[in-house]
C-alpha positions in Angstrom: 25.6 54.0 56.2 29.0 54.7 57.8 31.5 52.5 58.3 31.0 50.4 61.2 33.3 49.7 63.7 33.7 45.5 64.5 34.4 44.1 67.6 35.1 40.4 67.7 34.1 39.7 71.7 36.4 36.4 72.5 35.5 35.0 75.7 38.4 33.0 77.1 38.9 30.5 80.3 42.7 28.7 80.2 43.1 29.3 76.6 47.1 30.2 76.8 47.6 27.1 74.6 45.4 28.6 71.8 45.3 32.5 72.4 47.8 33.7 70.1 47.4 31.4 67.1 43.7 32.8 67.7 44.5 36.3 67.8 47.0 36.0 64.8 44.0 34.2 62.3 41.0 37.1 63.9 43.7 39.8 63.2 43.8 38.6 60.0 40.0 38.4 59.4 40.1 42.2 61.0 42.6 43.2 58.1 40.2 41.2 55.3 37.6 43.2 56.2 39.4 46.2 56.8 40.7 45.8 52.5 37.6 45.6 51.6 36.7 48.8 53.6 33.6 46.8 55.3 35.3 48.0 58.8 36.4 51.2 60.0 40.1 51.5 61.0 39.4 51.3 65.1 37.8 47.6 64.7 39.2 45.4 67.5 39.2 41.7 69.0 38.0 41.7 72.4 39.6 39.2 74.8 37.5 38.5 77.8 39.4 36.7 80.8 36.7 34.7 82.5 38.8 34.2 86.1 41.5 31.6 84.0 43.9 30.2 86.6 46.3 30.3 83.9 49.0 32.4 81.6 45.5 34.1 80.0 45.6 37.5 81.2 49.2 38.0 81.0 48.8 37.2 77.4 45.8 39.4 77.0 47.9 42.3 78.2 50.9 41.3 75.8 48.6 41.4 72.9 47.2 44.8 73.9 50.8 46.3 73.9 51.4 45.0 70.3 48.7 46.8 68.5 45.9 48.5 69.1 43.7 45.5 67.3 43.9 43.4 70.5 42.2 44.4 73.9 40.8 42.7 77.0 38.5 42.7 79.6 39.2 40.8 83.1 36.3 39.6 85.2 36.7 39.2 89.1 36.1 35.7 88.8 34.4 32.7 86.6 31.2 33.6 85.7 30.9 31.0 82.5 30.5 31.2 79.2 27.3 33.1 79.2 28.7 36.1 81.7 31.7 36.4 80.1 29.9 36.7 76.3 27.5 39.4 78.3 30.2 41.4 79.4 32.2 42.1 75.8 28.6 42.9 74.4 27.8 45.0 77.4 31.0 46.7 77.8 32.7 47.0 75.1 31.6 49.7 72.6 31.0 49.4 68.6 28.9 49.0 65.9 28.9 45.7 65.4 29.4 42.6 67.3 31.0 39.1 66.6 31.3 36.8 69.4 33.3 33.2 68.4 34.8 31.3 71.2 38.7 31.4 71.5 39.4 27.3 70.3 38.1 28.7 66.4 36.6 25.6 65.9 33.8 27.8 64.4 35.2 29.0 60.7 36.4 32.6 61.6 36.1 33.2 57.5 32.6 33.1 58.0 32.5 36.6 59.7 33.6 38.5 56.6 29.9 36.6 55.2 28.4 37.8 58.2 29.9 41.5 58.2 28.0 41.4 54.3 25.1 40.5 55.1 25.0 43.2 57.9 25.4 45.3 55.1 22.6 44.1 53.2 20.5 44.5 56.5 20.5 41.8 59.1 21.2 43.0 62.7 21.9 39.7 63.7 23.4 36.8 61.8 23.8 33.3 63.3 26.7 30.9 62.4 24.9 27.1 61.3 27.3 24.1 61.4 26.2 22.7 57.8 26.9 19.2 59.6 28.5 17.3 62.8 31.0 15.0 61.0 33.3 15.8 63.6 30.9 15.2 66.8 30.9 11.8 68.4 28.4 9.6 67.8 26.5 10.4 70.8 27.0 14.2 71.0 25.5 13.9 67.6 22.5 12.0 68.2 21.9 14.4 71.4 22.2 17.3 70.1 19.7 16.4 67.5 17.2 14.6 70.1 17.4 18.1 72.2 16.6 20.2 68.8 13.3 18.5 68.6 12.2 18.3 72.0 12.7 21.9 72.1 10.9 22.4 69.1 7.6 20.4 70.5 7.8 22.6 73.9 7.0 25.3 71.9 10.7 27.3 72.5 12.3 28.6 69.3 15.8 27.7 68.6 18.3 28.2 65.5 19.2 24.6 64.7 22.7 23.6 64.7 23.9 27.3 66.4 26.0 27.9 69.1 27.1 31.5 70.4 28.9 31.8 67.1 26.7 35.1 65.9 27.1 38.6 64.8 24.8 41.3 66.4 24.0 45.2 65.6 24.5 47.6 68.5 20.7 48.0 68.6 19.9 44.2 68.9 22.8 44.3 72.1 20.7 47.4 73.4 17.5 45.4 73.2 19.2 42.4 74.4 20.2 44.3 77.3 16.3 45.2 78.1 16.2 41.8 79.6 16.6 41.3 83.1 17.0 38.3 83.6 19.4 36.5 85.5 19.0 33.0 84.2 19.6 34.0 80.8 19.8 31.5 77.8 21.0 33.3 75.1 20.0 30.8 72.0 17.1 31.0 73.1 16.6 35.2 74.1 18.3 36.1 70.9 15.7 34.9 68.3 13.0 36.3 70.1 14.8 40.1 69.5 12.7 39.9 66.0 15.3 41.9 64.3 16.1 40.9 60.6 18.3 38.0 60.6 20.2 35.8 57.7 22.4 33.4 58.5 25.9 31.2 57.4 26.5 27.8 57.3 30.2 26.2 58.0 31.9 23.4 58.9 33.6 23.3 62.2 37.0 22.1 62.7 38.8 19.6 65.6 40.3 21.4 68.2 43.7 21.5 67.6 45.1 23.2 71.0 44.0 23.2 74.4 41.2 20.8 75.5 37.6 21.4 75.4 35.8 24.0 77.7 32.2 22.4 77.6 32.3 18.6 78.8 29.2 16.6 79.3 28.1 17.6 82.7 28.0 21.3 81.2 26.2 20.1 77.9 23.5 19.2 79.8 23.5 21.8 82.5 23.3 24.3 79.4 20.3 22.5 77.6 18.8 21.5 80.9 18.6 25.4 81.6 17.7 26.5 77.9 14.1 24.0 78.6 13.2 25.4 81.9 13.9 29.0 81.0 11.5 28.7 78.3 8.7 26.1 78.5 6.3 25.1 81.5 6.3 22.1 79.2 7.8 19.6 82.3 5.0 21.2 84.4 2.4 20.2 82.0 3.6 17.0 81.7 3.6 16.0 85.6 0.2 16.6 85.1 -0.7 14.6 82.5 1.6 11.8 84.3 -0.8 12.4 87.2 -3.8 12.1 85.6 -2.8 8.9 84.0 -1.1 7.9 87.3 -5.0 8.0 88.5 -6.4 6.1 86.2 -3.8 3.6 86.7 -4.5 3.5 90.6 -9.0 3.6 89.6 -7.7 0.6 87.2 -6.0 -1.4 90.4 -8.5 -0.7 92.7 -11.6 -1.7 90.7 -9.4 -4.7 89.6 -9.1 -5.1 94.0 -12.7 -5.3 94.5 -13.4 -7.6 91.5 -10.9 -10.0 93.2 -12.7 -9.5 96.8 -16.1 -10.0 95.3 -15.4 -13.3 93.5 -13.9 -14.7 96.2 -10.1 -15.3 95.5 -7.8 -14.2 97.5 -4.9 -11.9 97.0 -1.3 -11.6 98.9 -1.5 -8.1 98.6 1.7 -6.9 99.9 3.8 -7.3 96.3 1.3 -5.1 94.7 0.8 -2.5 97.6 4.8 -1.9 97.8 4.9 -1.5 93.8 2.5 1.4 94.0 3.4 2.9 96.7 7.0 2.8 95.2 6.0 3.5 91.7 3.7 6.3 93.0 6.2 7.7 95.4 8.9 7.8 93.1 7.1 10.1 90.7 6.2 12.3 93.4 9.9 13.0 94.4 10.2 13.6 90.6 8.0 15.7 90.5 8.6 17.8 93.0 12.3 18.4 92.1 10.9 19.4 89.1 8.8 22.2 91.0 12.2 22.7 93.0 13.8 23.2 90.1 11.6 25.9 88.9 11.2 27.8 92.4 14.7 28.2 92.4 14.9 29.6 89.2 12.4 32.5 90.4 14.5 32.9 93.8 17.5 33.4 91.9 15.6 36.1 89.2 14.1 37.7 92.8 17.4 38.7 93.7 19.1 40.3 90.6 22.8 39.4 91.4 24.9 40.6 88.6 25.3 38.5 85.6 29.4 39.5 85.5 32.2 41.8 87.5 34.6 43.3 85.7 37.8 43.8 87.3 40.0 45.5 84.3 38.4 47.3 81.3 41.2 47.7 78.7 38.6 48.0 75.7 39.5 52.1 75.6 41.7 53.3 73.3 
């Protein structure tokens, strides 16, 4: 086997704070590597400016003009984390690929372990927090509750993994085979079947900059990861609706046991509950149906996943 060349693919959104302290401590990982003559010499971290309204780009470009080590792509505008991750895979070329988001809260010693084990034959090795100390109390508990709702739907997942991940050029050509635009990468990514290994770390408090991913897009992200990959919420409106049935048989027969015997009922309390009850799930339900039409509008149309507006990744 020759020696590979490494990209690390950085995707970055307001990151001034950070971007240099980053791009000093993956410079150093490049130079680890590069000793032990795991690398070859043209290995390179690859910035991705996903439309930051900040200092980003212009410190992308300063970087570049120090060393060859740095480089950048620009996209036209935000296309999230997902888009901008697509496009260093999807433009930028090597042998192997690293993506770690640009905070390093992930342990950027662990792609030396991951570089290793590509050597020992893994085209894809996922980064596994070992534990989540540093989570609150409720991310925690979340995340955990969403690992095993997945895992009953039927959707494989790596437990604990992020986008932290080394891939082989041939896993990023197969990935590439997939045309979708709702994509959910910790979720596509397993199902590549290439050999895999993994590395476990501990991931540090952020100690620059502020957090990229807040709540609303925690859920967005997990919300999208169950509908791209399980008919599981379609299943269960029908088993809501079959119970639902029963429920109404139950109330009725109850009705007419009332009628016969005599007594008398003030029916309106218990015709408003079901109709709310009933009604209520049916607006459910149907934004879940919503939900999943629009998903298959959006697919119908193939809009492209990101723009890039500067390519800098030639040397």
């Amino acid at each position: 086997m020759s020696t590979p060349t490494l990209c690390i693919v950085v995707p970055c959104y307001n990151e001034e704070e950070t971007l240099r302290v980053s791009a000093a401590a993956l410079r150093h990982v490049l130079q680890q590597l590069l000793d032990e003559k795991k690398i070859a010499d043209d290995s390179y971290v690859c910035f991705v400016n996903d439309g930051s309204k900040d200092n980003t780009w212009n410190i992308i470009k300063e970087l570049q003009e120090e060393t060859s080590s740095y480089r950048g792509i620009s996209l036209s505008r935000n296309f999230g984390h997902q888009g901008a991750l697509l496009s260093g895979l999807f433009t930028a070329k090597a042998d192997i690929y690293v993506s770690i988001d640009a905070d390093l809260q992930d342990d950027e010693q662990k792609i030396i372990d991951m570089v290793h084990l590509y050597h020992e034959g893994c085209d894809i090795v996922y980064g596994c927090r070992d534990n989540r100390d540093t989570d609150t109390w409720f991310k925690r508990t979340s995340a955990e509750a969403f690992y095993k709702i997945r895992s009953y739907m039927g959707c494989h997942t790596i437990p604990n993994h992020a986008d932290y991940r080394l891939m082989s050029a041939r896993s990023v050509q197969a990935l590439k085979s997939f045309p979708e635009v709702n994509l959910y990468l910790r979720g596509i990514i397993p199902m590549l079947g290439f050999p895999s290994g993994y590395v476990y770390y501990k991931r540090k408090s952020r100690q620059l900059g502020e957090s990229k991913y807040p709540l609303r897009k925690m859920v967005a992200l997990a919300w999208n990861g169950v509908i791209n990959f399980s008919d599981a919420p379609l299943l269960l409106m029908i088993w809501v609706g079959v119970l639902g049935m029963l429920a109404s048989i139950s109330i009725m027969a109850w009705c007419i046991y009332q009628w016969v015997s005599g007594q008398t009922l003030p029916g309106w309390t218990s015709t408003v509950l079901i109709v709310s009850a009933f009604g209520s799930m049916q607006f459910l339900f149907t934004g879940i149906i919503g939900l999943y039409i629009g998903k298959v509008f959006r697919e119908t149309k193939h809009r492209p996943l990101f723009i890039v507006d500067q390519d800098c990744t030639m040397r």
